[in-house]
KEVEXFI-221741 format. One line per field, with one value per residue: residue in one letter; chain; x, y, z of N, C-alpha, C, CB in turn. Coordinates in nm, 2 decimals, decimal comma, m for minus. Atoms other than C-alpha are relative to their C-alpha. Last residue first. Glycine has a CB too. Layout:
N
r: (A | ...)
c: (A | ...)
n_u: (X | ...)
n_v: (Y | ...)
n_w: (Z | ...)
ca_u: (X | ...)
ca_v: (Y | ...)
ca_w: (Z | ...)
c_u: (X | ...)
c_v: (Y | ...)
c_w: (Z | ...)
cb_u: (X | ...)
cb_v: (Y | ...)
cb_w: (Z | ...)
END
This chain:
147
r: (X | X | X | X | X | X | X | X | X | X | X | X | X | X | X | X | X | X | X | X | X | X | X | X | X | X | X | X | X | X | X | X | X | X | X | X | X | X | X | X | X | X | X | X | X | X | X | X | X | X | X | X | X | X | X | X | X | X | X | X | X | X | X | X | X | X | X | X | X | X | X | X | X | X | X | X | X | X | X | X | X | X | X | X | X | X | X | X | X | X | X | X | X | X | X | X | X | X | X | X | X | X | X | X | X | X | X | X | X | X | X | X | X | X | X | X | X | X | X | X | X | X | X | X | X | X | X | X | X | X | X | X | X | X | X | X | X | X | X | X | X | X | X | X | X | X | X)
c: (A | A | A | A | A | A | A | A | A | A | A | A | A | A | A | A | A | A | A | A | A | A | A | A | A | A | A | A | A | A | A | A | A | A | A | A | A | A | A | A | A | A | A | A | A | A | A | A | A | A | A | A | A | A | A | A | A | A | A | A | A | A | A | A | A | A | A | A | A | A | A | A | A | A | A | A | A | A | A | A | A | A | A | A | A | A | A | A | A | A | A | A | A | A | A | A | A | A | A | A | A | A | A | A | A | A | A | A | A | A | A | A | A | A | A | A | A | A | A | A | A | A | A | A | A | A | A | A | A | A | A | A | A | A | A | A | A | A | A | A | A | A | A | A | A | A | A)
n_u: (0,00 | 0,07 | 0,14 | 0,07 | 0,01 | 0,13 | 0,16 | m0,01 | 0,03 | 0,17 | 0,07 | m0,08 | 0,06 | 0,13 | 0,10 | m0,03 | 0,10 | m0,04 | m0,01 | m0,04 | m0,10 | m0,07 | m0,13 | 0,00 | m0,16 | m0,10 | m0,12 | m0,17 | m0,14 | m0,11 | 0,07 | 0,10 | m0,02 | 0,15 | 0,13 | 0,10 | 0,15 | 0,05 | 0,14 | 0,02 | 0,12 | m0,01 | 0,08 | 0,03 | m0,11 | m0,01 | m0,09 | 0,04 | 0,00 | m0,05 | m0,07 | m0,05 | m0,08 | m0,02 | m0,15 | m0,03 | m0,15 | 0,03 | m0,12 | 0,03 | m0,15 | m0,07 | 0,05 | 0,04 | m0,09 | 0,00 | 0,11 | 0,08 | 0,06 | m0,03 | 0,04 | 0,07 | 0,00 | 0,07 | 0,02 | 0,14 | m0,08 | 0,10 | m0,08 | m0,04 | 0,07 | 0,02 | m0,10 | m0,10 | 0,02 | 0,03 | m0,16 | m0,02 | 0,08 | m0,02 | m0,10 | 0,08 | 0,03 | m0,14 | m0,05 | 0,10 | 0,06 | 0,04 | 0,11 | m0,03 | 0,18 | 0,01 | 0,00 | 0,08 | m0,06 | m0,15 | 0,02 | m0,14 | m0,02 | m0,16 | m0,05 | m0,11 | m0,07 | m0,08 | m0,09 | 0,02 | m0,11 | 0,03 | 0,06 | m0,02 | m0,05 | 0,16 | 0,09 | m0,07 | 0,13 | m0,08 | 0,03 | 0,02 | m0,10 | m0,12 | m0,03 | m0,10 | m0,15 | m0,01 | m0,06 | m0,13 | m0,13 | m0,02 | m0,13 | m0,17 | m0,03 | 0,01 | m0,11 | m0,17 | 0,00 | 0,08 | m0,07)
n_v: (m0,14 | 0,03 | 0,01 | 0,12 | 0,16 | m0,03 | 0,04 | 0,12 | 0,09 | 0,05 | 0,14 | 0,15 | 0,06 | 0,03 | 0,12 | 0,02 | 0,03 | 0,16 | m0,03 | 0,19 | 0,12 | 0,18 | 0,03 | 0,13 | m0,05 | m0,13 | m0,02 | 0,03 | m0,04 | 0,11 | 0,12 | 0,05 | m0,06 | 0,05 | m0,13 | 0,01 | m0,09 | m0,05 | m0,11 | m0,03 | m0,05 | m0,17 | m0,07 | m0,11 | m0,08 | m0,12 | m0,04 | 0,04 | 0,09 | 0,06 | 0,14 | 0,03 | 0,10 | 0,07 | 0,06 | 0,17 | m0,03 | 0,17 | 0,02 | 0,14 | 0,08 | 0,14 | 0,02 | m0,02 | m0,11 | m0,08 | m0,13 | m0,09 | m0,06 | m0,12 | m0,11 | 0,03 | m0,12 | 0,06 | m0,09 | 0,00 | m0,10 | m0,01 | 0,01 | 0,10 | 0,07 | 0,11 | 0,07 | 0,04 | 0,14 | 0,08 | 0,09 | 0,10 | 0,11 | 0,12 | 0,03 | 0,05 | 0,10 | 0,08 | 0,07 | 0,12 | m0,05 | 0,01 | 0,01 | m0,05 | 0,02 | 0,02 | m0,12 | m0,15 | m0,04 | 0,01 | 0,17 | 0,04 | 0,13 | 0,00 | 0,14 | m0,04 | 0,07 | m0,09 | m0,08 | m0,14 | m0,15 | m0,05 | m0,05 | m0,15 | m0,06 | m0,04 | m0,03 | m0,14 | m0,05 | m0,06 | 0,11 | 0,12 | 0,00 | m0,01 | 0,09 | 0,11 | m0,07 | 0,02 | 0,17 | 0,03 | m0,05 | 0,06 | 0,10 | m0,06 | 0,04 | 0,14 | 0,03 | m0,02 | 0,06 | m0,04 | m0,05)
n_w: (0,08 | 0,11 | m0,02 | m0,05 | 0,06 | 0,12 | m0,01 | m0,03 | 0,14 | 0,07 | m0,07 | 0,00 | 0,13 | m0,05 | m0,10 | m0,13 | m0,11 | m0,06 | m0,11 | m0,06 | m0,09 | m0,06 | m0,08 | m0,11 | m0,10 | 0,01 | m0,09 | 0,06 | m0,16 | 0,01 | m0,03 | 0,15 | 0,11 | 0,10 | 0,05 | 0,05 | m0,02 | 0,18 | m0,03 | 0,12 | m0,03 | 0,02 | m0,06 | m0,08 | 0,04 | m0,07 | m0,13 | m0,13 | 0,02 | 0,15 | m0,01 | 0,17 | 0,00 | 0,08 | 0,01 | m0,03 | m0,05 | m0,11 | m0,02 | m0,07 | m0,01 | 0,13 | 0,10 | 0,06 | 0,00 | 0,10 | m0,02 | 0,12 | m0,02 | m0,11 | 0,00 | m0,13 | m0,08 | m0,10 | m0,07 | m0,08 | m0,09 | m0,04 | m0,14 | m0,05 | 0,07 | m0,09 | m0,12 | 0,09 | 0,07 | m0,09 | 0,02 | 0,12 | 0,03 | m0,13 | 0,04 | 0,09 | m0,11 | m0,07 | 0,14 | 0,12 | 0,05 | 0,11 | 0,04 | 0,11 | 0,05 | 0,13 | 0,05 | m0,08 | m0,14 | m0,01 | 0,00 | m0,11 | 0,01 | m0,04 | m0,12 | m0,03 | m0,14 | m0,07 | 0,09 | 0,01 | m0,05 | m0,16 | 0,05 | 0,04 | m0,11 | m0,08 | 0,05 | m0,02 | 0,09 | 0,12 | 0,09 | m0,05 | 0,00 | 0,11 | 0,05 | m0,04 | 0,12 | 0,19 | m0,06 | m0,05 | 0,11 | 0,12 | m0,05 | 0,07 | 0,15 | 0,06 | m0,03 | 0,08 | 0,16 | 0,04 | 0,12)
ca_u: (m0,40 | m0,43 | m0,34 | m0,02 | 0,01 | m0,14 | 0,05 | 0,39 | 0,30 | 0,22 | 0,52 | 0,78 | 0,56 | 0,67 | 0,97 | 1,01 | 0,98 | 1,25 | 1,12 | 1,08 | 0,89 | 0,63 | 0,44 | 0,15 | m0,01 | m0,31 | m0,42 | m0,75 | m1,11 | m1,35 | m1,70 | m1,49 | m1,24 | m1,30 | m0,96 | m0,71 | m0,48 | m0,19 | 0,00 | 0,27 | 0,49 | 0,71 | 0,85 | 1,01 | 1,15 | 0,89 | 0,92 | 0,59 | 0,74 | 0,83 | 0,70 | 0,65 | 0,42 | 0,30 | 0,18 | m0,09 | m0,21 | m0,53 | m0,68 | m1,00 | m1,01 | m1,35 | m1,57 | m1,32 | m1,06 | m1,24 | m1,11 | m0,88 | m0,63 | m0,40 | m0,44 | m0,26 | m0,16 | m0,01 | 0,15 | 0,25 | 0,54 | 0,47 | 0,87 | 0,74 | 0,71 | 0,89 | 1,08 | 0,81 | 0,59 | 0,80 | 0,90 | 0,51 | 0,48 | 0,74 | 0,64 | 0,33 | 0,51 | 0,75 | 0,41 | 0,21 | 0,52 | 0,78 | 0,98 | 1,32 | 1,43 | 1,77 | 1,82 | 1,82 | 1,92 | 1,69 | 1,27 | 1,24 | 0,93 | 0,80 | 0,49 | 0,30 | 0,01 | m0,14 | m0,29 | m0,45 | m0,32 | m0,63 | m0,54 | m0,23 | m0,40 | m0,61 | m0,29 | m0,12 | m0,33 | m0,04 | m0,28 | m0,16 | m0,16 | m0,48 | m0,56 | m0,46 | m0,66 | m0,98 | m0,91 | m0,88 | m1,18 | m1,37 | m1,21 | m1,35 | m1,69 | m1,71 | m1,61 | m1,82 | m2,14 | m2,02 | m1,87)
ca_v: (m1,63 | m1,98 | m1,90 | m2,00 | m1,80 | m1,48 | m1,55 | m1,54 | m1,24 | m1,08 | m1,21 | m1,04 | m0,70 | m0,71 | m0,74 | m0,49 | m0,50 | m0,39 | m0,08 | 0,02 | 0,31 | 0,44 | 0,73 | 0,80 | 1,09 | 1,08 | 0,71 | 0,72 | 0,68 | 0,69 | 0,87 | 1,15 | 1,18 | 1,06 | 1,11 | 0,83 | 0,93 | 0,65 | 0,63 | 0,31 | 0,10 | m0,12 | m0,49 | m0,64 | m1,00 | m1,24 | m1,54 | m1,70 | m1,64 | m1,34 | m1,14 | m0,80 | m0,73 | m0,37 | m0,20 | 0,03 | 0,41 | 0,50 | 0,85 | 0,87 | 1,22 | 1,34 | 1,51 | 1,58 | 1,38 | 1,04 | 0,81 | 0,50 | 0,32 | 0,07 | m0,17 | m0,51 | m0,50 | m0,81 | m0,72 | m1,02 | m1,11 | m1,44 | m1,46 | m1,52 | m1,14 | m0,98 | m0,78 | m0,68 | m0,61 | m0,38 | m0,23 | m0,15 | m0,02 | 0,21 | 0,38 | 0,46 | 0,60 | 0,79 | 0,95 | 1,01 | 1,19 | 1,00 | 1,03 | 0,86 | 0,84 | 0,78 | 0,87 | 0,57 | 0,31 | 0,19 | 0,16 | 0,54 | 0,62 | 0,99 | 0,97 | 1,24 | 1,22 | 1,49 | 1,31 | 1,04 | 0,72 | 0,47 | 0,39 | 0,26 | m0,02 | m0,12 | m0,14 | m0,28 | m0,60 | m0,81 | m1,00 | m0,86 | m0,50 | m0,52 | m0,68 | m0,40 | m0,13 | m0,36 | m0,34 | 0,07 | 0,09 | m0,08 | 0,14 | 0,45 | 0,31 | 0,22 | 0,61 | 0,72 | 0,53 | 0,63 | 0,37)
ca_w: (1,24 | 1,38 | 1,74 | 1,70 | 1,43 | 1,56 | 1,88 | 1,69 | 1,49 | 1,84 | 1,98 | 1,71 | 1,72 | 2,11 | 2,02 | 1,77 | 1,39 | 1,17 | 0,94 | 0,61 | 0,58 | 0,32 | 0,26 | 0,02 | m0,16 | m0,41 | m0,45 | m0,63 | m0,52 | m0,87 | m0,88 | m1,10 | m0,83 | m0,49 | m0,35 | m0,13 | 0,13 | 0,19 | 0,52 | 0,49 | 0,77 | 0,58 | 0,64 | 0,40 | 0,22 | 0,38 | 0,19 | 0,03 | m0,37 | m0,28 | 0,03 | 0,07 | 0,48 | 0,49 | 0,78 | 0,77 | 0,79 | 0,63 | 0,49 | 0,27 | 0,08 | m0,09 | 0,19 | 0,46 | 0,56 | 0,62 | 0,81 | 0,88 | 1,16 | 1,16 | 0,87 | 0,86 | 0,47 | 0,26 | m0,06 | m0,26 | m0,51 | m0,69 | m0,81 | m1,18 | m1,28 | m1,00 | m1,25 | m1,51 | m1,23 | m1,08 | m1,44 | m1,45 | m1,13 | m1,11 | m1,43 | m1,29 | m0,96 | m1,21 | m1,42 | m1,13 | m0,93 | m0,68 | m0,47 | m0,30 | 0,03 | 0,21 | 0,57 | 0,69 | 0,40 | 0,21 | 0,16 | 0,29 | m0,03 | m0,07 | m0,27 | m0,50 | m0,67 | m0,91 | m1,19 | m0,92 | m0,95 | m1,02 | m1,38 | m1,27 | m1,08 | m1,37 | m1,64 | m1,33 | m1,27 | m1,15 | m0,89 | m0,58 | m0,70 | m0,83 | m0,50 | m0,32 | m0,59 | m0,50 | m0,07 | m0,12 | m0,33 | m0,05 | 0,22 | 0,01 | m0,04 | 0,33 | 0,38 | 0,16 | 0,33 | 0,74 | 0,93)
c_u: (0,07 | m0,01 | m0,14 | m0,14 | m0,02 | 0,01 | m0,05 | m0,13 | 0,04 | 0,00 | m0,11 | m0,06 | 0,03 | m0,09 | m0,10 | m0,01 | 0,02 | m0,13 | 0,05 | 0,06 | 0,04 | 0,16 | 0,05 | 0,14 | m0,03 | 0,07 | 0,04 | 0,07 | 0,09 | 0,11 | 0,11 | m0,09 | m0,07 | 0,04 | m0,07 | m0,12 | m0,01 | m0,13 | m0,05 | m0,12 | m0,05 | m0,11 | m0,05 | m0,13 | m0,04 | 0,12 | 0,01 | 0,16 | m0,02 | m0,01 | m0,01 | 0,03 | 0,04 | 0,10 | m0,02 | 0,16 | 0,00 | 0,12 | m0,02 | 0,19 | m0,08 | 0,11 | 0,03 | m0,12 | m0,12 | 0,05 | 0,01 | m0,10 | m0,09 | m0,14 | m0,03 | m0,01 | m0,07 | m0,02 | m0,08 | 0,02 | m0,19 | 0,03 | m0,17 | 0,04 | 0,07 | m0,07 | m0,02 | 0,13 | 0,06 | m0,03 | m0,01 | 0,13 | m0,02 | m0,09 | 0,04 | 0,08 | m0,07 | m0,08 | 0,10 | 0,08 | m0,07 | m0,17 | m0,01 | m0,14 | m0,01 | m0,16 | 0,00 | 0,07 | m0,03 | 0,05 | 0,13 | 0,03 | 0,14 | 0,03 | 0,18 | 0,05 | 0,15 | 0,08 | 0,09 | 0,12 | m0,05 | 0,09 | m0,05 | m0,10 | 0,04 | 0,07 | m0,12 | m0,08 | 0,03 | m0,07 | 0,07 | m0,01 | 0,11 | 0,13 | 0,04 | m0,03 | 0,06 | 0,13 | 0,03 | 0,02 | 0,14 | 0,10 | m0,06 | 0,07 | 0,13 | m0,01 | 0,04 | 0,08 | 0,14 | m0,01 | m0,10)
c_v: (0,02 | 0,09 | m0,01 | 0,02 | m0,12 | m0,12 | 0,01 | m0,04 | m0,13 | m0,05 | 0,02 | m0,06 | m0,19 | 0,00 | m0,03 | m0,09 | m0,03 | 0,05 | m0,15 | 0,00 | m0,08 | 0,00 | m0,08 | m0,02 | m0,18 | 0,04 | 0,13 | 0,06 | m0,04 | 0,03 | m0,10 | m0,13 | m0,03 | 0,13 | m0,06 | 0,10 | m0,03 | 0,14 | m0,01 | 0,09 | 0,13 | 0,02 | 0,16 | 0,03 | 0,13 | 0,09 | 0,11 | 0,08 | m0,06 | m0,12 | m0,02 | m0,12 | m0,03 | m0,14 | m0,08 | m0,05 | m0,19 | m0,01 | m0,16 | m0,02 | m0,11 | m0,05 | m0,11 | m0,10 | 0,07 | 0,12 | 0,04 | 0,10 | 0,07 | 0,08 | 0,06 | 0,20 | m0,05 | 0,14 | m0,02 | 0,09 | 0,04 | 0,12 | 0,01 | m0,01 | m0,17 | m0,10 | m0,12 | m0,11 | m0,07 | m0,12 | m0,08 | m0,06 | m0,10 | m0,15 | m0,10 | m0,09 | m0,12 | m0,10 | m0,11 | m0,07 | m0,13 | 0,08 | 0,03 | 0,05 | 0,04 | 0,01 | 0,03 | 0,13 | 0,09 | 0,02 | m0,06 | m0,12 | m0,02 | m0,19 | 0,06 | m0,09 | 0,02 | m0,07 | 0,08 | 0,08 | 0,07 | 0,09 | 0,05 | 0,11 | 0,14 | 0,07 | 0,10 | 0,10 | 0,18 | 0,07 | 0,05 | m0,10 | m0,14 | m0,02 | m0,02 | m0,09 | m0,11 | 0,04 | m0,02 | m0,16 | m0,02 | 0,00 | m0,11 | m0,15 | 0,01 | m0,04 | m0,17 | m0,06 | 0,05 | m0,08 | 0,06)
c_w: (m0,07 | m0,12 | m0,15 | 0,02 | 0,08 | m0,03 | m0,07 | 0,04 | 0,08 | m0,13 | 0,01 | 0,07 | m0,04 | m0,17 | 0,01 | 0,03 | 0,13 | 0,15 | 0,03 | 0,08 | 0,03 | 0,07 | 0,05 | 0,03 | 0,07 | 0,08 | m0,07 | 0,08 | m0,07 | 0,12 | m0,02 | 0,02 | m0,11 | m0,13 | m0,07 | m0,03 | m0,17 | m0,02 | m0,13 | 0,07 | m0,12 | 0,11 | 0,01 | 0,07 | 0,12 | m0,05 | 0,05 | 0,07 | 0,17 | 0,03 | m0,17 | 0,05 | m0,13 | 0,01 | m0,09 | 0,01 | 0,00 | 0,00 | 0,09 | 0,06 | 0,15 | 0,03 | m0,13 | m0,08 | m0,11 | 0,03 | m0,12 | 0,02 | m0,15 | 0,06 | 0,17 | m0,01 | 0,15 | 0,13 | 0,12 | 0,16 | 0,02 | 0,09 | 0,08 | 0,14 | 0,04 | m0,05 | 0,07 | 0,12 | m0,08 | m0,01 | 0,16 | m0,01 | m0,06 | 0,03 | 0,04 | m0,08 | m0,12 | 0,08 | 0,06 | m0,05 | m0,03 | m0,06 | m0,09 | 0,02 | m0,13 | m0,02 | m0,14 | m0,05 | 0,11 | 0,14 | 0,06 | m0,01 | 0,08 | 0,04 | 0,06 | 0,11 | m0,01 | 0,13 | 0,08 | m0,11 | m0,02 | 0,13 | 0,14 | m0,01 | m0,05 | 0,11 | 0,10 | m0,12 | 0,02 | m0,10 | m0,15 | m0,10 | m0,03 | 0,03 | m0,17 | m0,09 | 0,11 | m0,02 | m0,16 | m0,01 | 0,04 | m0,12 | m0,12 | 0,05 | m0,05 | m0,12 | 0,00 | 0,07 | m0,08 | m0,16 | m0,09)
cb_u: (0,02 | m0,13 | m0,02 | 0,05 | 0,13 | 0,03 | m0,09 | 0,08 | 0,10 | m0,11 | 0,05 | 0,14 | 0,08 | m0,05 | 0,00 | m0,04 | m0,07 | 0,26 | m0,12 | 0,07 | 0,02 | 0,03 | 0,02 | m0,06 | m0,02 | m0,05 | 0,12 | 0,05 | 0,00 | 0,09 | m0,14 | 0,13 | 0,12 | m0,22 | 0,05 | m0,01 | 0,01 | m0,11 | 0,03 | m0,01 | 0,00 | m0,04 | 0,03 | 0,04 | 0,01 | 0,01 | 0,13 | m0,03 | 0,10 | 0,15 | m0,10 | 0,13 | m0,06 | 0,02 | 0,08 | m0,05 | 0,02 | m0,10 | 0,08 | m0,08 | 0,18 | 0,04 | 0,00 | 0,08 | 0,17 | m0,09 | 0,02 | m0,06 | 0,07 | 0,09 | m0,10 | 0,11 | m0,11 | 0,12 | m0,05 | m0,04 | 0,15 | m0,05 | 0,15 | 0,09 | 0,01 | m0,05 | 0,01 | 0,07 | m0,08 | m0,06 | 0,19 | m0,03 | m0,06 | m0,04 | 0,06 | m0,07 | m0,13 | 0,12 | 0,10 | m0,09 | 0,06 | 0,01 | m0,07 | 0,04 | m0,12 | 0,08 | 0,08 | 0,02 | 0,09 | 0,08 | m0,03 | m0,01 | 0,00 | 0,04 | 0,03 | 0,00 | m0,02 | m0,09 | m0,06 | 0,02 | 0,12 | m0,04 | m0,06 | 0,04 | 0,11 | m0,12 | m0,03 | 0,20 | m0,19 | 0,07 | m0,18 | m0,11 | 0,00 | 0,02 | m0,10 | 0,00 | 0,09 | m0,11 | m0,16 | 0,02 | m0,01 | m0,08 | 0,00 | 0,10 | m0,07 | m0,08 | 0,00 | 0,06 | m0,14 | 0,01 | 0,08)
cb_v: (0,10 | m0,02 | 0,14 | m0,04 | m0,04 | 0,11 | 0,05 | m0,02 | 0,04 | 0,14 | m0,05 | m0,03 | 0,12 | 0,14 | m0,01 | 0,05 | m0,09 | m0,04 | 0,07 | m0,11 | m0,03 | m0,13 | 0,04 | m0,16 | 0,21 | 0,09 | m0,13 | 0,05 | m0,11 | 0,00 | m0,04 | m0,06 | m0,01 | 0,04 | 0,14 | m0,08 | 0,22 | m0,18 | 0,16 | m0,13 | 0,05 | 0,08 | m0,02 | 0,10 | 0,03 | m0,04 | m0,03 | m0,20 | m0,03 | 0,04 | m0,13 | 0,08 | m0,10 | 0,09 | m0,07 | m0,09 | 0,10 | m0,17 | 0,14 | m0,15 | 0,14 | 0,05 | 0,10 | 0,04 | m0,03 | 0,02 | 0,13 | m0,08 | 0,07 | 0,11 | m0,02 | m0,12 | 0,13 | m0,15 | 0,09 | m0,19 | 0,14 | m0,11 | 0,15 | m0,02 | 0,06 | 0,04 | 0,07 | 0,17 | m0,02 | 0,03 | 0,15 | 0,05 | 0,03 | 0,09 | 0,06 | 0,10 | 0,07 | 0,09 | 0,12 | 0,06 | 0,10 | m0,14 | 0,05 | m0,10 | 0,09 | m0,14 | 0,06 | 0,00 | 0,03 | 0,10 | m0,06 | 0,01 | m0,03 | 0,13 | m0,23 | 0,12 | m0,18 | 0,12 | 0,08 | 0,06 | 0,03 | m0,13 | m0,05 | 0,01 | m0,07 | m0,16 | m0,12 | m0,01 | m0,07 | m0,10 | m0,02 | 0,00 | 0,06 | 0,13 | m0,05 | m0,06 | 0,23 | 0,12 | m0,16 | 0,06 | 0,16 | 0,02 | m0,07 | 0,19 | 0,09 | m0,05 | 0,06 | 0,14 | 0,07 | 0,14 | m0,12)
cb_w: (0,05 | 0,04 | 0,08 | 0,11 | m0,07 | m0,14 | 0,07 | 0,09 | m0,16 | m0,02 | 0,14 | 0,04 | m0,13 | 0,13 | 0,11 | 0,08 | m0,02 | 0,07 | 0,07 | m0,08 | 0,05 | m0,17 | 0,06 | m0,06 | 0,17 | m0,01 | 0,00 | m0,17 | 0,18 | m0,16 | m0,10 | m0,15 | m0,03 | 0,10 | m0,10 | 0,05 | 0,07 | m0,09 | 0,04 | m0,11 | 0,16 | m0,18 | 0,07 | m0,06 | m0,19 | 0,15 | m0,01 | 0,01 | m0,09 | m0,05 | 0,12 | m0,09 | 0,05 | m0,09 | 0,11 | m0,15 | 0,20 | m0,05 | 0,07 | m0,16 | 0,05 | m0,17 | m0,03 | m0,04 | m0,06 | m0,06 | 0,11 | m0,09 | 0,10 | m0,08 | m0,09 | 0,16 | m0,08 | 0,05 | m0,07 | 0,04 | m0,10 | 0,04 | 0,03 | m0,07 | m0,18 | 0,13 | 0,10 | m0,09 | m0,04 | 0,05 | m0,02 | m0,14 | m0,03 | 0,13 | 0,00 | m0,07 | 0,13 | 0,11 | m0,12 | m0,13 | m0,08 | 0,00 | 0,05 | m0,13 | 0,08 | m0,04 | 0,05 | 0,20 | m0,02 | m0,10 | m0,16 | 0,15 | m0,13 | 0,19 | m0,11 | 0,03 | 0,01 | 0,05 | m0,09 | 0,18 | m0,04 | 0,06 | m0,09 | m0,11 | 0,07 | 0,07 | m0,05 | m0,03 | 0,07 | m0,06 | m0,02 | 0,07 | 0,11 | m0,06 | 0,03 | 0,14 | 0,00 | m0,11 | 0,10 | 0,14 | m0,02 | m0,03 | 0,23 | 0,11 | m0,08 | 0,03 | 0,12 | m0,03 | m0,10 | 0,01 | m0,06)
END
C-alpha cells in the first residue's frame, strides 16, 4: 500500500467513526465543497441526491433523529485505490443498525480528495440491497466462527 493511499484509508476509518460517535460538526467539515451523492435507499427505481449543502443538512437532522436509538454504520470493505494523485476510491457494504438491530443493508462507492492536506468525501453511491444466499452463510460462518 503506497503512503497516500494509507493516509487516505486512514482518513476514511476517522470520518466513519465520526459518523459512529455523532461527531457531525467534524464529519461535515470533511465534505468536499463540490460533493455530490446519488442515494437508492427506497423503492427500486427511486433515488435521491444530494449537493454539500443538502448532504450536510442530512447529517445533522439524522443525528437529531436517531439521537438516543445508538445508530451505527458498520463497513466490510471491498476493494480500494488510488485514482490518481489526490482521489482515494473504495467500494463497501454497509451494515445500519439501531440500537444493535440490523435495520439495512447497502452497498456504497465513495471517492475521497486530498484537499488542503485534508481527504474529504467528494462523490458517493449507495444501494440498498437484500443479501443473497450465499452472503446469508458467510455472515453465518463469520459468527460461528467468532467473527
Amino acid at each position: 500500500m503506497t503512503c497516500r493511499n494509507s493516509q487516505a484509508m486512514t482518513s476514511v476509518i476517522e470520518i466513519r467513526e465520526m459518523m459512529n460517535q455523532g461527531r457531525i460538526t467534524e464529519l461535515n467539515s470533511l465534505v468536499s465543497g463540490d460533493f455530490f451523492s446519488v442515494f437508492s435507499l427506497g423503492k427500486i427505481g427511486e433515488y435521491e441526491t444530494y449537493d454539500a449543502e443538502s448532504y450536510r443538512q442530512g447529517n445533522i437532522d439524522a443525528n437529531e433523529y436517531y439521537s438516543g436509538k445508538n445508530p451505527r454504520w458498520d463497513y466490510t470493505d471491498f476493494s480500494s485505490g488510488m485514482r490518481g494523485e489526490t482521489e482515494f476510491i473504495i467500494s463497501s457494504a454497509i451494515d445500519f443498525s439501531l440500537n444493535g438491530e440490523l435495520k439495512m443493508k447497502a452497498l456504497v462507492t465513495e471517492v475521497y480528495r486530498l484537499e488542503q492536506d485534508r481527504w474529504k468525501l467528494a462523490r458517493q453511491y449507495m444501494e440498498k440491497y437484500i443479501p443473497s444466499e450465499r452472503d446469508s452463510i458467510r455472515e453465518d460462518s463469520n459468527r460461528e466462527a467468532g467473527g
